[in-house]
N, C-alpha and C positions, 0 to 999 in steps of 0.2 A: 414344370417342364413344358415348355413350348411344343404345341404341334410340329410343326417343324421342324424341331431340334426330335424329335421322337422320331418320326419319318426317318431322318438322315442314321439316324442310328440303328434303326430296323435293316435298314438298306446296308450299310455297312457291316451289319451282323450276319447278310445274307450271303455276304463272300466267305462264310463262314470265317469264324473266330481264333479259331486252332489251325486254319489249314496253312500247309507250308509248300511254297512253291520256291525253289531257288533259281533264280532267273533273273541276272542283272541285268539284260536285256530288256525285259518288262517295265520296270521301275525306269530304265533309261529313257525308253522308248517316252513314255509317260512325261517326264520330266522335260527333254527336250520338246515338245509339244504343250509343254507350257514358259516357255521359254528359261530352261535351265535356271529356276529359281536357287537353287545350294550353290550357285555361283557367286550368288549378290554378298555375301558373306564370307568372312574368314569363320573356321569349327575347329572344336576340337570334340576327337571323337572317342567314345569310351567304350572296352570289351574287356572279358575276363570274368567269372564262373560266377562271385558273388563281389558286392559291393557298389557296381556298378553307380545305379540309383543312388543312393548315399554319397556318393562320390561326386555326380554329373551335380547332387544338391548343393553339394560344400563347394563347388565348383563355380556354380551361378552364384553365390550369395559372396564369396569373396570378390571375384567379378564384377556384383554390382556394387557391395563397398568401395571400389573404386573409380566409380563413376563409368561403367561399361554396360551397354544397353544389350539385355542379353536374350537369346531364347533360348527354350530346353525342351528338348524332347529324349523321353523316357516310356519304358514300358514294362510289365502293364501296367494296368492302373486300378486300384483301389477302387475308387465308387464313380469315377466317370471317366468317359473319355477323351474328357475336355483337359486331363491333367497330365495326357500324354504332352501336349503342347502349351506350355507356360511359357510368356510374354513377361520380362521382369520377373518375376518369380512368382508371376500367378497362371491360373488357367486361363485359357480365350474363353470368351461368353459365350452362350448358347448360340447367340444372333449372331457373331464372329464364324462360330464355327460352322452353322449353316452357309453362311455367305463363301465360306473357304471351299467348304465342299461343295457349292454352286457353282465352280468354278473349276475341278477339277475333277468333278463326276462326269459331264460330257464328255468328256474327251475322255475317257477311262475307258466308257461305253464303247465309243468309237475304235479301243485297240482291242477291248473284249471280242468285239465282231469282229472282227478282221483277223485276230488269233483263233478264236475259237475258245477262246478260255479268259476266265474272268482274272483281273486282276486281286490279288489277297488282299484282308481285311488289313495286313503292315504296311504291304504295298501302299494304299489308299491314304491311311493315317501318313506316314511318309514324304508323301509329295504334298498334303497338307499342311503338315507343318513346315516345308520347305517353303512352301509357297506362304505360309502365312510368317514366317521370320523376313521374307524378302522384303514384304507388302508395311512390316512394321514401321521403319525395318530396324531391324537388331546390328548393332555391331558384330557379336559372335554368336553361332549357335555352337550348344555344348549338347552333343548326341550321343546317346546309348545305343545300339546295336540290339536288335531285337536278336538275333540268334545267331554264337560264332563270329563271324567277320569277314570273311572272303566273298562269299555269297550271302552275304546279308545284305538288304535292299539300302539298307544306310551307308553302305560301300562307292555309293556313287562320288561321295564327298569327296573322298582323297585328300584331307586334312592334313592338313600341316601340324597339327600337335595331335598325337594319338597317347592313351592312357591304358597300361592294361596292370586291371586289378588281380588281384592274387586267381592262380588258374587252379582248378582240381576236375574231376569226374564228374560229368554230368553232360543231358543231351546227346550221351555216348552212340543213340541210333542214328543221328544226323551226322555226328563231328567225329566219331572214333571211339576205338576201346583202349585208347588210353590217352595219359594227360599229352605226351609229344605231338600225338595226332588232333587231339584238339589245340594247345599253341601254337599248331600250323595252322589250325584254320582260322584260328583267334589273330593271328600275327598277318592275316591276309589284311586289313586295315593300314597295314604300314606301307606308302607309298614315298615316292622318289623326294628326296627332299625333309621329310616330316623330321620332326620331334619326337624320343617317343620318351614317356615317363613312365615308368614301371615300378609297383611293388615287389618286393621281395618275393622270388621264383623257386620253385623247386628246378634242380639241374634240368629235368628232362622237361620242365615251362619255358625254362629261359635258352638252353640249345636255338630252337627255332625263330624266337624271338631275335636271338642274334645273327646268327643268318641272315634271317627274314632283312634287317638294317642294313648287316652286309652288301646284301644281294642288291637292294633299291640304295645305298647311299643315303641311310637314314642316321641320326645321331639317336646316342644311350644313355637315357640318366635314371640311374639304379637306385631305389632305396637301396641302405647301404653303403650306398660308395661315394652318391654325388648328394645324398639328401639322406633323411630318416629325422625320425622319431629319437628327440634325446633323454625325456622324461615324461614322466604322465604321474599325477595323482590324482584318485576318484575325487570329486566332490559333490555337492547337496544340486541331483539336475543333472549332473554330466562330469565331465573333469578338468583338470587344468594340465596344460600341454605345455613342452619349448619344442621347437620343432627347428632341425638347422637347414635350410631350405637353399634353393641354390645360389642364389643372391647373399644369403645370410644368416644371421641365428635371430626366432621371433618365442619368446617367453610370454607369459603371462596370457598365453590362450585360453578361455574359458568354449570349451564345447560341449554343449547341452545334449550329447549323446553319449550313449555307455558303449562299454567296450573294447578293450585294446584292439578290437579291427577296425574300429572306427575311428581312432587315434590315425592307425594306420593310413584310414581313408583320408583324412583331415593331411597325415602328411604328402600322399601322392597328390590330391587336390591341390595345395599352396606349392607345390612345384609343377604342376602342371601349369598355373596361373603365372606363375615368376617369368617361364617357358613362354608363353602367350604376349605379355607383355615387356619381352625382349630380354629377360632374362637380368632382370634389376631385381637389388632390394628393394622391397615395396616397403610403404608406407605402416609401420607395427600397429598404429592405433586403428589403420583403414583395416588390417588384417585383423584385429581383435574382433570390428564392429561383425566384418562377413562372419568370423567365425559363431559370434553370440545369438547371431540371427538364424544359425540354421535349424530345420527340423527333418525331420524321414521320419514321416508315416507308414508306421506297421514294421519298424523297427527297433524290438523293446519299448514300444508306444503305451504308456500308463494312460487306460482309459476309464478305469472306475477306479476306486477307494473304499476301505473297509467291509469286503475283502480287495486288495491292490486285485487289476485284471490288465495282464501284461500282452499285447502283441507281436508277435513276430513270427516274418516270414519265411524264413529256413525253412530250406526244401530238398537239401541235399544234407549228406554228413561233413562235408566241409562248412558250410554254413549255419549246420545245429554244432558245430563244433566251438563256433566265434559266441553262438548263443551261451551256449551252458558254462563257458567261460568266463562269462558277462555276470552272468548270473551267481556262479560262485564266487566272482571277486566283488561284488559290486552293489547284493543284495543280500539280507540275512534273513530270509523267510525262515519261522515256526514251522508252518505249514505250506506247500508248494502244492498245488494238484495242474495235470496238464489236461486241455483238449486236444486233441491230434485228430487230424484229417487231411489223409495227402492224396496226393495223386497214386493212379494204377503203374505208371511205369516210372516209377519213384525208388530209391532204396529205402523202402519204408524200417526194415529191420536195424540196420546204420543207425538211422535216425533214434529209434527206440533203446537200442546199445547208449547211447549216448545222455538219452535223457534219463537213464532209468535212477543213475546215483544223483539226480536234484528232485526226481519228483515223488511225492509221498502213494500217489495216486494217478491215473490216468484212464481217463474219459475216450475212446475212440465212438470216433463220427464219420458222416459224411461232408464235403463241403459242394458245392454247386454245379461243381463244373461234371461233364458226360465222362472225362476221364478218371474221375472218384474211386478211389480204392470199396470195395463195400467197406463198411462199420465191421461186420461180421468178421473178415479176412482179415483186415489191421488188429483185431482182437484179438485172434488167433496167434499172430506174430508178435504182438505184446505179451501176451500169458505166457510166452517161451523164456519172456525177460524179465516182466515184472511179477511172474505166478500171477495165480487165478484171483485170489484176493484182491490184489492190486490193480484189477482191471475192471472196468464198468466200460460197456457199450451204450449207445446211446442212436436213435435211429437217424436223427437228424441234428444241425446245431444248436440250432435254439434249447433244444431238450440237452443237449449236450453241456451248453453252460452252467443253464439250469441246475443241472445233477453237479455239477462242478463246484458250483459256488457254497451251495450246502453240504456237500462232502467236504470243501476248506472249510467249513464252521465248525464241522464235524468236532467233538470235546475240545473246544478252546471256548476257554471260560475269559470274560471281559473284552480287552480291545483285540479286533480285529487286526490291528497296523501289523500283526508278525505274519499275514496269510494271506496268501498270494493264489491267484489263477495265471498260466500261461497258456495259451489261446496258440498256436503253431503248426506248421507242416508243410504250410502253398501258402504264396500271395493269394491265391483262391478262396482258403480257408479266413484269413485274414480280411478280406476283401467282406467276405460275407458277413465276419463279426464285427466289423467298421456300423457296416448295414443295421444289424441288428440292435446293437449298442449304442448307437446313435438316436434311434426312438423312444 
């Protein structure tokens, strides 16, 4: 790591990491003073509770199988911050990324003093990687929505194709206590004119979404009605899909991710694409390559072998719901033991309800971040699910896997291949065991 690139990131850590300012004003102000870079481009933009990520991935990678120079901004990020902004389907370089933020730190400065308050560390990444798709420049940038959609600083786009992944509960102190109130804020994304593609809604997801189309003159295409998922069988890697898409019907998909949500995401993505590209049958064999090429890291991510050490970032009970699904359809562990480590204002119990019939064992930890549940307190809320037996705390992660991997060895006489760790809770927790495991 470059001096410099350390520097920029210390700096951008000091707008602090978590904090949340909702202010399209900010973000505008910002952007217009660098001459409205999210203009230089057509986007399509992505919201909705989980999938996101997975989605915006299968999104660029069909995109670039057909020759579409693309950018993509997602969040957060894994092990850098350089992977919120991928150019083609890579990170910008370190010497990219300082030169980006050379560029649009001065003038951040200059609205910081004159407000009185610092622009957010999304804000910042935001008009970054606007500025750096402009500067590529990208045909499309394909964007994820740091938090909700109405007030979120990626709302400046006002996208012509909008994609919303399956909606549920979460973020509930920003967005509502309940899922209508968050598809209202989720469905604030949808502007005059756009496209939107949507996954399969619950009534009180989809009410506002429709509205919301209503009210601006947007058009609707429903898993379900105008596209979906027409088979799926697991295979060795991932599985094999036909997907009837709005252009057409494409067989013979191989997608190297597990999951019937991911099937899912694979079908919203190849209709958001069809959408983009004017709403043709595309090209099957360009659509097969996008699909064999994609990955999501830290979603069901196999990163050791004997014992398997699986990742994933479920952090809600909608999302450990896609997991343990995945998992009982898709994996025949002997032995399963979990680490868990979520956030404080998390439904950590949810979560634990959910894992307790896959997991033989479970490890509670801490993971990195200041909003960390204790180890102690998630223990407490495990032992109500899985009894005291079945629980081991652990103070930190590393000791955490540690204990984990040797509790999977625990009486299994010969090969390993039946016994599994799941590593889960936060992209945090995730984020951290990338770190660790990678050494």
């Amino acid at each position: 790591m470059s001096t410099e690139y350390a520097q920029v990131e210390a700096e951008l850590n000091a707008r602090g990491y978590t904090r949340m300012v909702f202010d399209l004003g900010r973000i505008q102000g910002l952007l217009d003073a660098l001459g409205s870079p999210q203009r230089a481009y057509p986007s399509i933009h992505l919201t909705g509770t989980n999938g996101k990520t997975s989605t915006a991935r299968i999104i660029d990678g069909l995109l670039r199988a057909q020759g579409v120079r693309t950018g993509r901004y997602t969040s957060p990020h894994l092990e850098t911050v350089r992977e919120r902004i991928s150019i083609e389907g890579a990170p910008i370089s370190e010497e990219r990324f300082v030169e980006v933020y050379g560029e649009v730190a001065p003038i951040a400065a200059l609205l910081d003093e004159k407000d009185g308050e610092s622009l957010t560390y999304f804000d910042m990444t935001t008009a970054m990687a606007f500025s750096a798709f402009a500067d590529a420049p990208v045909d499309v940038a394909v964007v994820e929505v740091g938090l909700g959609g109405a007030d979120d600083a990626t709302n400046v786009l006002q996208a012509g194709v909008c994609v919303m992944t399956p909606i549920g509960l979460d973020h509930t102190e920003w967005l509502g206590d309940t899922i209508e109130d968050i598809a209202t804020a989720k469905a604030g994304i949808i502007h005059s004119g756009a496209t939107v593609v949507t996954a399969t809604q619950t009534d009180e997801a989809m009410r506002p979404i429709v509205e919301r189309c209503v009210e601006v003159g947007a058009t609707l295409a429903r898993e379900g009605n105008e596209f979906g998922l027409v088979r799926r069988a697991v295979a060795v890697g991932g599985q094999v899909l036909t997907i009837q898409g709005l252009g057409g019907t494409y067989d013979e998909i191989f997608l190297p991710l597990h999951g019937e949500h991911q099937a899912q995401n694979a079908a919203v993505a190849l209709a958001a694409v069809e959408v983009f590209l004017g709403g043709r049958l595309l090209d099957a064999d360009m659509v097969r390559e996008g699909f064999a090429g994609v990955s999501s890291p830290g979603r069901l991510e196999r990163v050791r072998s004997a014992p398997t050490i699986l990742l994933d970032a479920a952090h809600n009970a909608h999302g450990m719901t896609a997991t343990v699904t995945a998992l009982t359809e898709e994996f025949s562990f002997s032995r399963l033991v979990g680490v868990l480590a979520v956030l404080a204002d998390k439904d950590a119990m949810a979560m634990l309800v959910l894992l307790e019939p896959v997991l033989d064992v479970v490890v509670c930890t801490e993971n990195t971040s200041p909003r960390a549940m204790p180890a102690r307190e998630l223990a407490g809320l495990a032992i109500e699910v899985f009894g005291e037996e079945r629980v081991h705390v652990a103070a930190d992660l590393p000791d955490a896997i540690e204990s984990a991997v040797a509790l999977a060895e625990t009486d299994v006489e010969g090969e390993l291949s039946g016994v599994g760790v799941l590593i889960t809770g936060s992209v945090v927790t995730v984020a951290d065991a990338r770190r660790l495991l990678a050494r």
